[in-house]
N, C-alpha and C positions, 0 to 999 in steps of 0.2 A: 519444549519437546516437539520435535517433526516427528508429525504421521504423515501416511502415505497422501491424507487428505492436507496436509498441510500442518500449520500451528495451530491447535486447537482455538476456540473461540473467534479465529479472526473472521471478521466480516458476518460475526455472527449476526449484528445489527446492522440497517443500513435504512436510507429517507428514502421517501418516495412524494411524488408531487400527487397531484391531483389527478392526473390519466396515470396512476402506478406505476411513472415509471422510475427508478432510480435515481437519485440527484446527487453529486459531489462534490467537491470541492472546484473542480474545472467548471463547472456550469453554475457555481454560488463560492466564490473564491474566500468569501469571509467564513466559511464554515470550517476554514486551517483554522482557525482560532479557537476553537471551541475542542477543550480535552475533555475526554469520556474515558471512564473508568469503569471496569465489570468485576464484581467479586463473584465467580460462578459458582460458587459452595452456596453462599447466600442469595442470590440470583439478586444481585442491588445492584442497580444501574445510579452512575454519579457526572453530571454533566458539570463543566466550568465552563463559566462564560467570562472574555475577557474583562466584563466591567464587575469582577470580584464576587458577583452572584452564583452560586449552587443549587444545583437541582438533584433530588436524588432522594430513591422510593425504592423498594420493590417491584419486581419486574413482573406484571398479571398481561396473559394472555387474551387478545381479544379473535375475532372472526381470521378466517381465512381469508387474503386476497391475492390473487394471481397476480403478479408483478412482471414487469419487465426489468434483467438487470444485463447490461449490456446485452450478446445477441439470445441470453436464454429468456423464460418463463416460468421460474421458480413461486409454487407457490409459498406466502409466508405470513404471519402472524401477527394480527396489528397489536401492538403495545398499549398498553393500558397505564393511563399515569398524567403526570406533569411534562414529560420530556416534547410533544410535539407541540403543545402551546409554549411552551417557553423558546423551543428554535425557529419557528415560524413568528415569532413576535421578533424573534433577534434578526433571521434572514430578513424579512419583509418579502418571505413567501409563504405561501400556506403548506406545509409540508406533514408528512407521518411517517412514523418510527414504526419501525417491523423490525419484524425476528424472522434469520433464516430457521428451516428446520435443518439443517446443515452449516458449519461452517463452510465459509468460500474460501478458503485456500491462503493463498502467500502471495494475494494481491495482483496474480497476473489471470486474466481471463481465457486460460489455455485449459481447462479442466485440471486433470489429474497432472497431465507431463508442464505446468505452470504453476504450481504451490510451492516454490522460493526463489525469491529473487535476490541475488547476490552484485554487488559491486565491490571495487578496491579502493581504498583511501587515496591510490595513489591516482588512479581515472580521476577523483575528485579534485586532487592536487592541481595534475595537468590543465582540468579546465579552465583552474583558479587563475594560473599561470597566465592561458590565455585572456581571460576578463580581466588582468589587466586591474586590477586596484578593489576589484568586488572579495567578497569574503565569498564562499559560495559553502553552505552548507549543507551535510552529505543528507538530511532529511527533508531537504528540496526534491529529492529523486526515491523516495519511499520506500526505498529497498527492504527486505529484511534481516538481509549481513551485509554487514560489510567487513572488508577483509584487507591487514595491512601487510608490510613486508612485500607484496608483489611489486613488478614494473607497470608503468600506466596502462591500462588494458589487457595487463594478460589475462583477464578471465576469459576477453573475445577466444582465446587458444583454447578452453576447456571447453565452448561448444561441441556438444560431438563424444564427449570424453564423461568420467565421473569421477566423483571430487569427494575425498573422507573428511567431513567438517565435524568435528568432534565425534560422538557416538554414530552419526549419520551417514549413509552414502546417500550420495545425488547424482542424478545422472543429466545434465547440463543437454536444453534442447534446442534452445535460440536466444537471440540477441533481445534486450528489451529498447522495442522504439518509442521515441519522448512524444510529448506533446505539449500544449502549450499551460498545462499544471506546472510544468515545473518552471516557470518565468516567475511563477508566485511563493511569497515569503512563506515558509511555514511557520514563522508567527503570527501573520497579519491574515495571509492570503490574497493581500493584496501585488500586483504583477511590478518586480520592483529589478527584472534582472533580464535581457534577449537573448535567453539561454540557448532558444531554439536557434538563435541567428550565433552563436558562440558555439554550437554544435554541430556548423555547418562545415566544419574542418572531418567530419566523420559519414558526410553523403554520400561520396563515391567510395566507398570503401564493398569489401564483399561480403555483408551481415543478412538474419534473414530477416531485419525491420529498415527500415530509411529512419537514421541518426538516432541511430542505437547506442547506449549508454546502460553498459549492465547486462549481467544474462538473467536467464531463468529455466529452473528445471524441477526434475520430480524427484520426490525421492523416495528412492531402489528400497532402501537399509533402516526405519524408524530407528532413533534415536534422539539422545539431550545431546544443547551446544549450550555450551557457555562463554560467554566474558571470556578471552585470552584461549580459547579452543584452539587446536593446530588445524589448518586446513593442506590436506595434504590429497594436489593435482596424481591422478594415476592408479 
């Protein structure tokens, strides 16, 4: 389900270090490995860690603390449980689990006009083509759709434009630019692929990121998409 704020639940949890600030995957790349699971009827949080181990409780509210997540100061809600003893024993850093009071969005740090980020199977293809012998996996680039039947990049044409993705209208606001998360496996997280230097065929181009890959935008129209949903530009 898209709301205006995005998909519900996402990035309703996220780590923080020691000076509160945010931590990801780009700055502790073994944390791609670790799947989290929220049943939000039951507020049960389920961590997997790759060496077959399970963690998972109820989710109890502890203090307030002001965080930094990228350039805001959201305050949020430190987690109460097993979950930051068990990832900081796996990172080998000391890290804590909070709760926004708000979901963040569709993963892109734009506020409102950044809650979905779309790509096309075939942008995925083209890269593939270029790397040349690498498999390249479209959950390397974290999108939230992706979309088949188009030519390699035409989403970059829907910048500007809005796009009916099943129940939902979008209205598409700029290009999304990479960084060096996506060189890393998203099984492993470990950097297995110079996606940024295979991305360099997309530098001089006229986008509004440097080596843009995918758009993102807000959306107009709440609504449900599903599996095999028609996406129809205009």
């Amino acid at each position: 389900m898209l709301e205006r704020t995005g998909v519900a639940e996402n990035r309703r949890f996220y780590l923080i270090d020691e000076r509160a600030r945010m931590v990801n995957g780009k700055m502790i790349g073994v944390l791609a490995a670790v799947r989290a699971d929220y049943e939000s009827a039951a507020e049960r949080l389920t961590m997997s860690f790759p060496d077959g181990s399970v963690v998972s409780d109820t989710v109890r509210l502890g203090a307030d603390v002001e965080t930094r997540f990228f350039s805001r100061t959201p305050t949020a809600r430190l987690v109460e449980g097993p979950w930051s003893e068990a990832i900081s024993a796996y990172s080998g850093r000391q890290l804590r689990l909070v709760r926004a009071e708000e979901s963040r969005g569709g993963g892109v740090d734009r506020g409102l006009e950044g809650t979905v980020s779309l790509i096309s199977t075939a942008s995925v293809e083209h890269l593939e083509a270029i790397a040349g012998g690498h498999t390249v996996d479209a959950r390397r680039f974290r999108m939230l759709i992706e979309v088949a039947g188009t030519d390699a990049h035409a989403e970059d044409l829907w910048v500007g434009h809005t796009v009916q993705i099943g129940q939902a209208r979008v209205a598409f606001r700029g290009h999304v630019g990479r960084c060096l998360v996506t060189s890393q496996s998203p099984d492993s997280g470990l950097v297995d692929m110079p996606t940024l230097e295979l991305l360099s065929y997309r530098r001089d181009l006229p986008t509004t990121e440097p080596l843009a890959f995918g758009v993102f935008g807000e959306v107009l129209k709440p609504g449900l998409v599903r599996l095999g949903d028609t996406v129809n530009p205009g």
